[in-house]
C-alpha positions as CSV (number, residue, x, y, z in Angstrom):
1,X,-29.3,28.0,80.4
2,X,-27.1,28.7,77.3
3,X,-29.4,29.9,74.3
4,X,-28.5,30.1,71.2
5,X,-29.6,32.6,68.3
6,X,-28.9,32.6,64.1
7,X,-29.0,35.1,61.7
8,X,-28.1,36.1,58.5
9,X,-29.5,33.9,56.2
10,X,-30.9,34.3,53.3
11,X,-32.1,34.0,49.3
12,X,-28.7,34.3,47.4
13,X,-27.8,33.1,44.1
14,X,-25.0,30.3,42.8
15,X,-21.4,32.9,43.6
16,X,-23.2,35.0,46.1
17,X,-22.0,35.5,49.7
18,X,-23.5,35.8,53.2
19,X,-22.6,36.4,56.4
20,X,-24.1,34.6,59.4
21,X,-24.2,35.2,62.8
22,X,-24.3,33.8,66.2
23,X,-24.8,35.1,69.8
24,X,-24.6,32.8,72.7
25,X,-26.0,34.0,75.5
26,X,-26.7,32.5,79.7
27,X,-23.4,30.5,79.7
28,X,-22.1,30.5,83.2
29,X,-18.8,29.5,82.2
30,X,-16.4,30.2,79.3
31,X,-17.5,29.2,76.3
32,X,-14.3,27.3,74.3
33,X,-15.5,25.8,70.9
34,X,-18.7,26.9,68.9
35,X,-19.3,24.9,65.8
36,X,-21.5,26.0,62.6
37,X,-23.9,23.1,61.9
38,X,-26.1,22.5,58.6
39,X,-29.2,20.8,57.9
40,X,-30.6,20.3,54.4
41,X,-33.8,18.7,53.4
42,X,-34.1,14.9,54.4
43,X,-30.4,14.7,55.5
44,X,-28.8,14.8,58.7
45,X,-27.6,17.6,60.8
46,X,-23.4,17.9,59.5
47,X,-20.6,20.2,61.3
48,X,-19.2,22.3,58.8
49,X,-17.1,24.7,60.7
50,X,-15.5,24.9,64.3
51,X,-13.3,26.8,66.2
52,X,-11.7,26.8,69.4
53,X,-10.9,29.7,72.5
54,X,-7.5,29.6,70.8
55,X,-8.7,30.5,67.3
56,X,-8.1,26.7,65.9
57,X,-10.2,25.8,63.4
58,X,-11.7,22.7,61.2
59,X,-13.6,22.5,58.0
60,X,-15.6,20.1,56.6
61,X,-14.2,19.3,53.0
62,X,-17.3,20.6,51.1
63,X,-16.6,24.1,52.4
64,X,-12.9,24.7,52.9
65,X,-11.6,27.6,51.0
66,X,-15.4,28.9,50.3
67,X,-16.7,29.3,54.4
68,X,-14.6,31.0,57.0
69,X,-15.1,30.7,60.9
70,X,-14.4,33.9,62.8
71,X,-14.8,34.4,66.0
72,X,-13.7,37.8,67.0
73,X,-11.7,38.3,70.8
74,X,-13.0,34.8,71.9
75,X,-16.0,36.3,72.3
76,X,-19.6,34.3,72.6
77,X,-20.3,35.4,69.2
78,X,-19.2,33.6,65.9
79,X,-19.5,34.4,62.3
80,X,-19.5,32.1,59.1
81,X,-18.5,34.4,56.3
82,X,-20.1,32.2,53.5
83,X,-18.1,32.8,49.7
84,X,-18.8,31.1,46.3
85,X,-22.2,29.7,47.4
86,X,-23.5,26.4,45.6
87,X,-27.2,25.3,45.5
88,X,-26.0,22.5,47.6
89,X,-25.2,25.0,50.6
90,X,-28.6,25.4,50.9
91,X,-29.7,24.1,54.4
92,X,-30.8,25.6,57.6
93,X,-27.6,26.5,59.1
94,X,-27.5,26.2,63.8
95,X,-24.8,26.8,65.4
96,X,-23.9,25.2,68.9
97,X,-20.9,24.7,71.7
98,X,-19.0,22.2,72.8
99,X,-20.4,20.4,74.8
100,X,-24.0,20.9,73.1
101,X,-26.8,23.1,74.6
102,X,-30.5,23.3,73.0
103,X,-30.5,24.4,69.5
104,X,-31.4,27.7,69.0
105,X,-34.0,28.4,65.6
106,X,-31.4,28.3,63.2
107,X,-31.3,30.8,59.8
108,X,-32.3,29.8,56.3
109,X,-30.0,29.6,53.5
110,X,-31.1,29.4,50.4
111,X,-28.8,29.1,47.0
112,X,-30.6,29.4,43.7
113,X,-31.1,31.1,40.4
């Protein structure tokens, strides 16, 4: 079974950066998307990043030109290098494949003064 593990997160203030990280591990078959997800306080889970075996990649409007995707080699690890953080970034941020497995714990962000 594929698990799933986050880290990175952090206490940052409005403008700071972070870098998060996540390892998939106990897929029996190549893994070809991995998606960052985000969950703040009484909302719903929301995709903000993805990218594909082939390096393609989607944002979700509130983050494009602040979050990148990387993922490096096609590897089962992706990054979300996180610029020009608002308070409203703060969520626990999962990552996960396509198609889903379990979530894994997820990492804390939080943005404030």
């Amino acid at each position: 079974q594929v698990q799933l593990v986050e880290s990175g997160g952090g206490l940052v203030q409005p403008g700071g950066s972070l870098r998060l990280s996540c390892a998939a591990s106990g897929s029996r078959f190549a893994i070809n998307t991995m998606v960052w997800y985000r969950q703040a306080p009484g909302k719903e889970r929301e995709a903000v990043a993805q990218i594909t075996g082939v390096y393609r990649v989607n944002y979700a409007d509130s983050v494009k030109g602040r979050f990148t995707i990387s993922r490096p080699n096609a590897e089962n690890t992706v990054y979300l290098q996180m610029n020009n953080l608002k308070p409203e970034d703060t969520a626990v941020y999962y990552c996960n494949i396509v198609p889903a497995v379990p979530w894994g714990q997820g990492t804390q962000v939080t943005v404030s003064s």
